[in-house]
Steps between C-alpha positions, in 0.01 A plus 500: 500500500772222586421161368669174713517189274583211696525164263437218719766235556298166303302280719384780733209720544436829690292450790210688623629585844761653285263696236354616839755660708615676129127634481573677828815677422398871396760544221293189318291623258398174379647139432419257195614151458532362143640195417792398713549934541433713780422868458493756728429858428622780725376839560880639459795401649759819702838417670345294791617141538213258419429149570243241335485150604317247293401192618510214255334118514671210339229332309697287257853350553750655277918354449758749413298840582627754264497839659252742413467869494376833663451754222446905683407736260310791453196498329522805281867473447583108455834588409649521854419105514677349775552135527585237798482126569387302740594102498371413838263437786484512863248285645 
């Protein structure tokens, strides 16, 4: 099983359009959100490009955004941890 960890950037929220259209991607096993952290658990990953778009809200106005990151990892095998960042938002 492949776990997603997606911090979100502060201020913003996950919306449920975007819970919803991740729901109805096969490969998702299942999502959780726990404070200010997205996870998404995935059947297994193979060599096939993939794509997941989340949508976020702004709720509460936040200067100088610090970036935040994308954690992929396996769930059996943490070790292979790989990390991004995200600092940004397209409306």
């Amino acid at each position: 099983m492949v776990i997603i960890e997606v911090s979100l950037l502060s201020g913003f929220i996950m919306t449920s359009r975007s819970r919803m259209l991740l729901e109805n991607r096969t490969i998702v096993k299942k999502i959780e959100v726990k404070a200010n952290v997205v996870y998404i658990y995935l059947e297994k990953l193979n060599d096939e490009s993939q794509t997941f778009i989340l949508l976020l809200e702004q709720v509460i106005l936040v200067k100088n955004l610090k970036p935040a990151s994308i954690k992929i990892y396996d769930y059996y095998q943490p070790g292979g941890l790989q990390i991004s960042y995200y600092s940004g938002v397209r409306s």
